[in-house]
C-alpha atoms as one frame of an Amber mdcrd trajectory, in Angstrom:
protein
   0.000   0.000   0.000   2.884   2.340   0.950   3.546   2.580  -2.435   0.617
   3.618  -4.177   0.658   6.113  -1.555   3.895   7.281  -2.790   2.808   7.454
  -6.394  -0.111   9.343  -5.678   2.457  11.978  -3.337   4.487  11.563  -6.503
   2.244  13.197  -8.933   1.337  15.700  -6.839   5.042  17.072  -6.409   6.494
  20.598  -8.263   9.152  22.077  -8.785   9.695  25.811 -10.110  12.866  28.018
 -10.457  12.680  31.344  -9.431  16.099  33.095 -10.399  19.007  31.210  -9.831
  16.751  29.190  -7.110  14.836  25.790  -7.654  11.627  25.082  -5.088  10.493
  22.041  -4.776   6.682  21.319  -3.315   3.747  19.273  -3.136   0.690  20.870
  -4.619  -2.467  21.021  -2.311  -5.036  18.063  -2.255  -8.706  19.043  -3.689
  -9.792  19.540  -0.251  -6.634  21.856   1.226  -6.592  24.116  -2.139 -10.743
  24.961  -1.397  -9.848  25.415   2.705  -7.018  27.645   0.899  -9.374  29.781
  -0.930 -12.326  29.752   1.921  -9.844  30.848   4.238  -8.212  33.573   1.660
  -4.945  32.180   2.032  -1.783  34.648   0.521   0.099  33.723  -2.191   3.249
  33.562   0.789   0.969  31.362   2.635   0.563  28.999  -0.379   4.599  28.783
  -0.801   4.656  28.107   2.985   1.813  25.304   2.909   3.416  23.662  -0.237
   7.372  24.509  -0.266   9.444  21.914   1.063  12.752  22.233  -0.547  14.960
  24.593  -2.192  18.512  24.200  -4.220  20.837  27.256  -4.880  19.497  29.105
  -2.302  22.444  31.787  -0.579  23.069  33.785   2.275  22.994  36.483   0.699
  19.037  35.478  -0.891  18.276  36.190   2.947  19.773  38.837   4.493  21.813
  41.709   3.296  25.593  41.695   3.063  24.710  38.226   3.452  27.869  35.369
   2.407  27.361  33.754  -1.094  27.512  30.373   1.456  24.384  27.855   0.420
  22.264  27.678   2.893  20.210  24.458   3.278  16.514  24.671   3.627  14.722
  24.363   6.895  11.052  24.832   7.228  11.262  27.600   9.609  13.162  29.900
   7.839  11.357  29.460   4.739   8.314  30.147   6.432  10.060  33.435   8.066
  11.412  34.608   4.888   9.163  33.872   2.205   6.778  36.822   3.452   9.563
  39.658   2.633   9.964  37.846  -0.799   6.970  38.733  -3.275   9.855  37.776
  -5.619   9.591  34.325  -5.104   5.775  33.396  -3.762   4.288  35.023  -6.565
   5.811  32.320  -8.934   5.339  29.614  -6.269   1.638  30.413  -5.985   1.069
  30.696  -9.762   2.512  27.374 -10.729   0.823  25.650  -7.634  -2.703  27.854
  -8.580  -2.316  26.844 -12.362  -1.368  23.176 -12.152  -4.348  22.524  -9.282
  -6.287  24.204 -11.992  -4.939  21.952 -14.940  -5.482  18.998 -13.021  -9.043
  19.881 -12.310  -9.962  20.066 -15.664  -8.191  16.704 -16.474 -10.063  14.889
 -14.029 -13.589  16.791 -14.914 -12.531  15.737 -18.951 -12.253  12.093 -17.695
 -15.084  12.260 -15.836 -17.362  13.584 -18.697 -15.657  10.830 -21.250 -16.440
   8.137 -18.931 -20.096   9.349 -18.585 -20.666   9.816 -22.333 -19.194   6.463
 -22.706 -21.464   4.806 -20.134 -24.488   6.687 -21.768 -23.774   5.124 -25.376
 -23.335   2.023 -23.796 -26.356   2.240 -22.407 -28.073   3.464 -25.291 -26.387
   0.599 -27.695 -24.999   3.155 -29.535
């Protein structure tokens, strides 16, 4: 079971370079992207939900007169930074916005195939 668990985490995972800087994430389940807009989540909010790695990323990135030193990511200072960073949660938020939005339609295209299928099945046709 632990694998098809894994596939379905799988599909669900992005990455998106901002810059010189990769994120990585896991886009939002149905369920968490409608809680997201119920609750008017931020687009820094989305990065922090669905961020959960970053490559390339350097001192300097973070503070000023900061070292050119990678700095490895940590939850915590993600989720400190990202807010003083429009520069990167605005493309976080539109890739994670657009593919929940592509995958919805794939899944409502499937959905209507397999009923108009059923239907002319049912109809002989």
């Amino acid at each position: 079971m632990t694998s098809l668990v894994e596939k379905i985490r799988q599909k669900r995972r992005f990455e998106v370079q901002v810059d010189h800087i990769t994120f990585t994430g896991s886009l939002p389940t149905t369920e968490q992207f409608f809680v997201y807009g119920r609750e008017s989540v931020t687009d820094a909010e989305i990065a922090r939900k669905c961020v959960d790695g970053w490559q390339g990323v350097k001192e300097a990135d973070l503070i000023e007169g900061g070292s050119d030193d990678a700095v490895s990511f940590d939850k915590e200072l993600f989720n400190e930074v990202i807010g003083d960073k429009p520069d990167w949660w605005r493309p976080i938020s539109d890739l994670v916005i657009d593919r929940f939005k592509l995958r919805a339609a794939e899944k409502e295209d499937k959905e209507k195939n397999s009923q108009s299928g059923s239907k002319a099945k049912a109809s002989g046709k």
